[in-house]
KOLLO-845822 format. One line per 4 residues: their letters; for each residue x, y, z of N, C-alpha, C. Coordinates in steps of 0.001 Angstrom, whole numbers, plus 500000, padded with zeros to 6 digits. Atoms other than C-alpha are relative to their C-alpha. Example, Ala and Ser with C-alpha at 12.3 -4.5 7.8 and 13.67 -1.06 7.14 Angstrom:
<atoms>
as) 500890/498810/500000/512300/495500/507800/500900/501200/500000  499180/498810/499940/513670/498940/507140/499230/501090/500730
</atoms>
This chain:
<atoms>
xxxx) 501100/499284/500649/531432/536412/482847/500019/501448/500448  499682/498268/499980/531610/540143/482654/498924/500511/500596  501071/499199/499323/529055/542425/484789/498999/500060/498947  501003/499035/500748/525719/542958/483224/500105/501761/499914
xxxx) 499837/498663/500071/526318/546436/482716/499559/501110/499341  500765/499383/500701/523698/548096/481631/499729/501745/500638  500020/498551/498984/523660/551958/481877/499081/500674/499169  500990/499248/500692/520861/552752/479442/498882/500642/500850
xxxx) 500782/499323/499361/518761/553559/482082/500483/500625/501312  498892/499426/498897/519979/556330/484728/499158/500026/501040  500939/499848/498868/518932/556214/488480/500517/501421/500627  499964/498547/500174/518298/559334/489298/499851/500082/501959
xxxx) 499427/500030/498842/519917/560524/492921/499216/501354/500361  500398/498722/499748/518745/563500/495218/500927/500553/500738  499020/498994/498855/521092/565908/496984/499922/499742/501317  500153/499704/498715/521220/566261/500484/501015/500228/500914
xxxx) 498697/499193/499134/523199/568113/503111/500398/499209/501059  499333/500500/498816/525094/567001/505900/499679/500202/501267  500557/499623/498924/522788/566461/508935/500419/499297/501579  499412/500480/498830/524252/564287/510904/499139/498339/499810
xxxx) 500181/500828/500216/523221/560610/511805/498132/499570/500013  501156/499826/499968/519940/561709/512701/499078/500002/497991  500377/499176/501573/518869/563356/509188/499774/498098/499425  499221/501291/500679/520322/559310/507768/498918/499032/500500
xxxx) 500891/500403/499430/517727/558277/510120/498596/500093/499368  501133/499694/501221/514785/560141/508794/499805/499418/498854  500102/500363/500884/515340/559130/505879/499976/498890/499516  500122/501177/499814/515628/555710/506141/498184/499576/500434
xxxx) 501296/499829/500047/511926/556277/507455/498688/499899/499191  500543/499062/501076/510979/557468/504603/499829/498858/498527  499708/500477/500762/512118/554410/502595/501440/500418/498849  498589/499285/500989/515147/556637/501210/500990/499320/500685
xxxx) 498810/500772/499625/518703/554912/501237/501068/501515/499903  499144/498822/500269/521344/557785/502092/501097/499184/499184  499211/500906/500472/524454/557043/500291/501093/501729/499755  498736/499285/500013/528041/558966/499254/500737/499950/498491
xxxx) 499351/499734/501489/529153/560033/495756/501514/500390/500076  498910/499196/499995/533008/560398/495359/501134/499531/498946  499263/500724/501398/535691/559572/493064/499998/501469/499109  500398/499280/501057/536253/561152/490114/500991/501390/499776
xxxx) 499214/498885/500068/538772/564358/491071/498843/500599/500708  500997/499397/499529/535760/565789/492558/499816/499740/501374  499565/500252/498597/535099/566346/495860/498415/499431/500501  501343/501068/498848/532311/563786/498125/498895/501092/499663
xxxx) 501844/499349/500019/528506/564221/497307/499041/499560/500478  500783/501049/499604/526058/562958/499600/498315/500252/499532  501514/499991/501151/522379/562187/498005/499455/498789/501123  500358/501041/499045/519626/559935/499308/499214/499409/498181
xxxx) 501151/500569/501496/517399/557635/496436/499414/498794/500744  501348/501286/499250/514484/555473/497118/500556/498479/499662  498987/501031/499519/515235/552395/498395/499441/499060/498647  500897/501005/501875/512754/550385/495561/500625/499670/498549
xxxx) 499184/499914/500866/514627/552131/493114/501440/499152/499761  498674/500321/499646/517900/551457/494282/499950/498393/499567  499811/501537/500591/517350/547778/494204/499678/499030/499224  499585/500337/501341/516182/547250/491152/500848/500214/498912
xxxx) 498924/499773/500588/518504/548987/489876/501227/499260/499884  499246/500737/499726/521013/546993/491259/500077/498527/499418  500226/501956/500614/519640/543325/490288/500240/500499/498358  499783/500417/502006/520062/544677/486452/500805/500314/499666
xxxx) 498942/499487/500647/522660/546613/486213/501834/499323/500392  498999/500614/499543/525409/544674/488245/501049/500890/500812  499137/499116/499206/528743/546407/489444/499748/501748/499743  499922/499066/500918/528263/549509/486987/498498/500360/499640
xxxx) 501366/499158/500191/525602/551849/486924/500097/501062/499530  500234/498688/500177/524418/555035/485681/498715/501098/500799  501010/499187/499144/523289/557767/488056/500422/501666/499352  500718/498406/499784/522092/561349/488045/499946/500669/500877
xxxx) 499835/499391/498550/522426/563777/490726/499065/501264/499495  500975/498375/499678/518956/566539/491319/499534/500501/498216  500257/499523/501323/518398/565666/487042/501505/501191/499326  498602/499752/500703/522106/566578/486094/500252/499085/499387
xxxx) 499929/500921/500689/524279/564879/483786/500403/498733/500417  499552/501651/499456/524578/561220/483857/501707/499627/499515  498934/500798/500122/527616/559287/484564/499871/498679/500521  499624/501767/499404/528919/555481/485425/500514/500264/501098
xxxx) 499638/499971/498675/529828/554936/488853/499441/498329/500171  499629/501258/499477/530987/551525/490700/499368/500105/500855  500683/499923/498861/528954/550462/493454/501236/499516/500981  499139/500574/498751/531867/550455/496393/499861/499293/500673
xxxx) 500168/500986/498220/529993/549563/499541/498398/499971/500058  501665/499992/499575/526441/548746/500269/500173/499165/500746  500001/500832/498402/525543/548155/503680/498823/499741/499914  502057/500683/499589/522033/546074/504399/500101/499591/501649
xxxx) 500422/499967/498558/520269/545904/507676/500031/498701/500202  499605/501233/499194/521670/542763/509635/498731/498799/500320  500908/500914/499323/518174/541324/510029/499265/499807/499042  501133/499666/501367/515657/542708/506966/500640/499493/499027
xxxx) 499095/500326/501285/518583/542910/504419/499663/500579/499081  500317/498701/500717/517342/546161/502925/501260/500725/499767  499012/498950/499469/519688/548453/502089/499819/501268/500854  500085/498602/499203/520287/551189/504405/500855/501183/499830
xxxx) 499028/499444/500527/523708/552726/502879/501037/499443/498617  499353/500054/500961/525520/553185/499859/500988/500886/499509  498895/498698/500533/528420/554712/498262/500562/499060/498930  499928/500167/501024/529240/555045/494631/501356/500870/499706
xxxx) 499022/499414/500798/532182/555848/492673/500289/500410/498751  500114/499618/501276/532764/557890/489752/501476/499220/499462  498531/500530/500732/534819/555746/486891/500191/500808/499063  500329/499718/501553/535655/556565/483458/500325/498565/499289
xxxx) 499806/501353/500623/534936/553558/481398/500726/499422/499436  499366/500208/500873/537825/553773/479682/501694/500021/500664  499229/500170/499088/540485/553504/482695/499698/498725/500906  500364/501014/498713/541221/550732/484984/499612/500028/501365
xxxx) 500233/499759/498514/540052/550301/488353/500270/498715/500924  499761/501090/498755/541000/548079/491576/498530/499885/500268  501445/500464/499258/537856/546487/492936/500126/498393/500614  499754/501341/499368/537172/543391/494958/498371/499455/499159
xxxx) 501051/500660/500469/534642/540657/493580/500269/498845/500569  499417/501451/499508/533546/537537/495064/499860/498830/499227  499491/500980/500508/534333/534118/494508/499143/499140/499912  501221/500705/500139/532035/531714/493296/500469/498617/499407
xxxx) 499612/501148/499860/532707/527943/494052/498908/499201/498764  501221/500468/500732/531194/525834/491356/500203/497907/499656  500111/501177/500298/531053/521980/490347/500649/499326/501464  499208/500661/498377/532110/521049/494092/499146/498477/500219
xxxx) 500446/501338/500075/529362/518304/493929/500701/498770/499385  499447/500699/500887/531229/516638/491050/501318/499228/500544  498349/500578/500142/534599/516445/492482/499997/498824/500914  500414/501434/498921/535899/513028/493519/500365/500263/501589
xxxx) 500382/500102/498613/536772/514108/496918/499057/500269/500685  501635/499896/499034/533224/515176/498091/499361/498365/499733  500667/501486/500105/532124/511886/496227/500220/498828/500945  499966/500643/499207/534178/510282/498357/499747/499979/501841
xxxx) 500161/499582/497640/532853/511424/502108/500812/501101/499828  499148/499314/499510/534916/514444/501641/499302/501507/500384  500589/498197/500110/534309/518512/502923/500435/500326/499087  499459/498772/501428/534929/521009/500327/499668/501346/501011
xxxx) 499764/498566/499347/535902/524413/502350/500472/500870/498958  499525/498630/500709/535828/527581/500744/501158/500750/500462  498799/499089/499287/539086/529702/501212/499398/501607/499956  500335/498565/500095/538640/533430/500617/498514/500297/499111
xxxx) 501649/499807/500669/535277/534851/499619/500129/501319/498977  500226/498784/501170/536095/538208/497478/501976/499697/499214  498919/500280/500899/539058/538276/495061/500290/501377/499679  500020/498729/500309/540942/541672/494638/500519/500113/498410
xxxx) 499647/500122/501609/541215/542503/490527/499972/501255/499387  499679/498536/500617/541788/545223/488347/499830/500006/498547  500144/500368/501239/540099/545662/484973/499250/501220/499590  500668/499315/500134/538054/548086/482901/498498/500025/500588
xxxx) 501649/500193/499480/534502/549115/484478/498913/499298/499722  500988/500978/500730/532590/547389/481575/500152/498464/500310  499227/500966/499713/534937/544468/482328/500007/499196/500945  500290/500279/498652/534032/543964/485935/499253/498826/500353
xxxx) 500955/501069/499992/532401/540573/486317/499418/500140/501403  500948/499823/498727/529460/540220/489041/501088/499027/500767  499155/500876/499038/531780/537021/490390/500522/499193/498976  499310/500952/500740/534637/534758/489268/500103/498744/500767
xxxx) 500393/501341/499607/533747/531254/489310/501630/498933/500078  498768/500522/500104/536464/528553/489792/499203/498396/500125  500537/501587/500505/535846/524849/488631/500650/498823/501035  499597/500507/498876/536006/522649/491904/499519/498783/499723
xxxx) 500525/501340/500129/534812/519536/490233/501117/498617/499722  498431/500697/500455/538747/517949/489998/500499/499996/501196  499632/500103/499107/539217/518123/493034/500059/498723/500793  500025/501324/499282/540904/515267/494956/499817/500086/501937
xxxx) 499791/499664/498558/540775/514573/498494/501125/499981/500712  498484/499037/499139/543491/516614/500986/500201/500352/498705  498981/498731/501073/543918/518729/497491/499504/501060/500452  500391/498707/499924/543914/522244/498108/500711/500981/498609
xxxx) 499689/499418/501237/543611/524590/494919/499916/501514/500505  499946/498488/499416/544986/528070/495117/499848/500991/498417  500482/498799/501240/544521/531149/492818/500870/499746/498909  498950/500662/501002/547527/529711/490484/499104/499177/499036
xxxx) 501210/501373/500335/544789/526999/489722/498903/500820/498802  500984/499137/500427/542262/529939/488560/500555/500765/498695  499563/499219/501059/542127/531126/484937/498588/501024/499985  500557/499092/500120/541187/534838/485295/498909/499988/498579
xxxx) 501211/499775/501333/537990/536268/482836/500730/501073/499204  499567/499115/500722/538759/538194/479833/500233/501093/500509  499943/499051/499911/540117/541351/480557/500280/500739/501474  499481/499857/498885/540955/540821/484088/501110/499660/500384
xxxx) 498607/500204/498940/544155/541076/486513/499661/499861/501508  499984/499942/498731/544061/539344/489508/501457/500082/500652  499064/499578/499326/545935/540691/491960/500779/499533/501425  500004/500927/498468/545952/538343/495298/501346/499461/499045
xxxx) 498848/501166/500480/549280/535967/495621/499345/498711/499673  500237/501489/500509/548750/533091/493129/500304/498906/501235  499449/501309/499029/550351/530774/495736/499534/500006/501322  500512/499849/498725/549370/531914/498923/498257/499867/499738
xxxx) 501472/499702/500323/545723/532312/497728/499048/498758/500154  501056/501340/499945/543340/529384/499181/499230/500179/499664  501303/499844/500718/540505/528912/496730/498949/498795/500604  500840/500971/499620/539234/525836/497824/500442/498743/500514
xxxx) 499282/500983/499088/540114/522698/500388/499200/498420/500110  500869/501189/499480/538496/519186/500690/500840/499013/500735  499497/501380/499026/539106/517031/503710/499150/499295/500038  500785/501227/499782/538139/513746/505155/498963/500607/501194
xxxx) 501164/499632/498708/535071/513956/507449/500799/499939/501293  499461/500187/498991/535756/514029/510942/499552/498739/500512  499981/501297/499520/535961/510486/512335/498795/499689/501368  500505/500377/499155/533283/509357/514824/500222/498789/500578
xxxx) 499437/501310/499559/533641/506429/517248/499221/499248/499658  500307/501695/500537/532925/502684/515971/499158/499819/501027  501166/500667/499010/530070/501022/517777/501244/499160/500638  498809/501672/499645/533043/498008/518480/500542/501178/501292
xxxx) 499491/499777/498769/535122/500685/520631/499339/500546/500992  500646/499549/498464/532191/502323/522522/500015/498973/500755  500569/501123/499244/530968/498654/523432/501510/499317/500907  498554/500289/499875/535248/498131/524308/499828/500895/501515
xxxx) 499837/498974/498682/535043/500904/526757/499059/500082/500678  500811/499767/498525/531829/500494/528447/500953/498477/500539  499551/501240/499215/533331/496899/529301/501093/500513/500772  498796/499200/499244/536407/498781/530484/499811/500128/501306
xxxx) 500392/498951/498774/534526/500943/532860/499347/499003/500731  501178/500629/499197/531771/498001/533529/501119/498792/501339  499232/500772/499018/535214/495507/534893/500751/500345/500952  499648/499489/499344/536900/498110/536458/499290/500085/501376
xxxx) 500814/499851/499031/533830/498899/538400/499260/498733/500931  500078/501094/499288/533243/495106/539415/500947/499667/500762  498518/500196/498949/536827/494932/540738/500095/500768/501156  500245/499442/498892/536362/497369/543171/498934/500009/500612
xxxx) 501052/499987/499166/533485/496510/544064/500192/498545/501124  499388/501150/499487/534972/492860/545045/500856/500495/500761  499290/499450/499038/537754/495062/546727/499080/500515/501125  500475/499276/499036/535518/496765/548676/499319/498983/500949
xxxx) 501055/500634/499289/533218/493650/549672/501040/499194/501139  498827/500619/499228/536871/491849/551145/500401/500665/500788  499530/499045/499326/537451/494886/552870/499232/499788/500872  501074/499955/498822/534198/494676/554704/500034/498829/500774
xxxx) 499752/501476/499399/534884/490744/555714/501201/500090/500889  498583/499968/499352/538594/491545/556765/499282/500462/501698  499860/499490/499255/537378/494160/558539/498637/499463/501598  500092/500677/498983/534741/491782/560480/499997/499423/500631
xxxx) 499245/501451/499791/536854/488981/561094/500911/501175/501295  499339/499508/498796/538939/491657/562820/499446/500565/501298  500758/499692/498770/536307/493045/565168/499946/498738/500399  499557/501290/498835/535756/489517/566416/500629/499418/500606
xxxx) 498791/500448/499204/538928/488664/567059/499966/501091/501326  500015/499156/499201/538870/491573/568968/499347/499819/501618  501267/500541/498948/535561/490759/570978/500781/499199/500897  499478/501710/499148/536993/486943/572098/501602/500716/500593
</atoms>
């Protein structure tokens, strides 16, 4: 499924100079997300935009947006990197890239496991392990799907399906090695011990520990048979 990619509405960016990590700080304060404009033949633009904005923007528009820099003209730009705060999960940084919609671009997208309930090796007691989580691909900007799903409901148990397995979305080239590429793995559970051999091995430990205890009690008789002899 191809990115929502809606650029009818532009989010509109603000300038800002190069203050250091402090400045990035402030502004974060402030509810503003700094972020990094570049791409394009043009040289790096850093801007800050409210964080509110920013992430609605984001939930509608998908990979592909349209921004504004200080009420200039609008263009499309890829969302590269957005970093969120490790704990909140706000954003705190961003950086955008200028495309032209009408050229390809490398980008990574992730991978989105789907009918894993279905397949008969989970049915049967099995894991289902995810292999790689983003997928590197190369397609037009409009073209860009939010994530490419892969149909894990055929899956047997000990099969492992690799990117060979995966039929790309319209208009995409993936670029990972088909063969090397682990998409998805189901093993057998890990084995716990049988009630039969715990109850095997306490007896183990419980006859072991009666035998020496019978050694030890013959030891103590020997040894006072031999003091008396001794005595007389």
């Amino acid at each position: 499924m191809a990115a929502s990619t809606d650029i009818s509405t532009t989010l509109e960016l603000a300038a800002r100079s190069a203050d250091g990590s402090r400045s990035a700080r402030r502004l974060r304060r402030t509810g503003q997300v700094p972020g990094v404009l570049y791409g394009g033949g043009e040289s790096p633009a850093l801007f800050a935009v409210d964080g509110r904005i920013l992430r609605n923007a984001l939930a509608r528009s998908g990979a592909i947006l349209q921004i504004a820099v200080d009420g200039g003209a609008a263009a499309p730009v890829l969302v590269k990197d957005l970093q969120r705060h490790p704990v909140k999960g706000h954003a705190v940084h961003v950086d955008f890239l200028r495309v032209d919609m009408n050229e390809a671009i490398q980008t990574v997208v992730n991978l989105e496991i789907v009918g894993a309930d279905e397949a008969p090796g989970v049915v049967e007691g099995g894991v289902l392990s995810q292999g790689v989580i983003e997928l590197h691909i190369e397609a037009l900007p409009g073209d860009i799907p939010d994530t490419i799903p892969f149909d894990a409901s055929k899956l047997e148990m000990n099969e492992t399906a690799t990117l060979a397995q995966l039929v790309a979305p319209e208009g995409v080239t993936l670029l990972d090695d088909p063969e090397e590429t682990v998409l998805a793995t189901i093993t057998p559970p890990t084995q716990e011990p049988v009630e039969e051999e715990i109850e095997t091995e306490t007896e183990l430990v419980g006859g072991d520990g009666e035998a020496e205890a019978q050694a030890e009690g013959a030891t103590s008789e020997e040894a006072g048979s031999s003091a008396s002899s001794d005595e007389s």
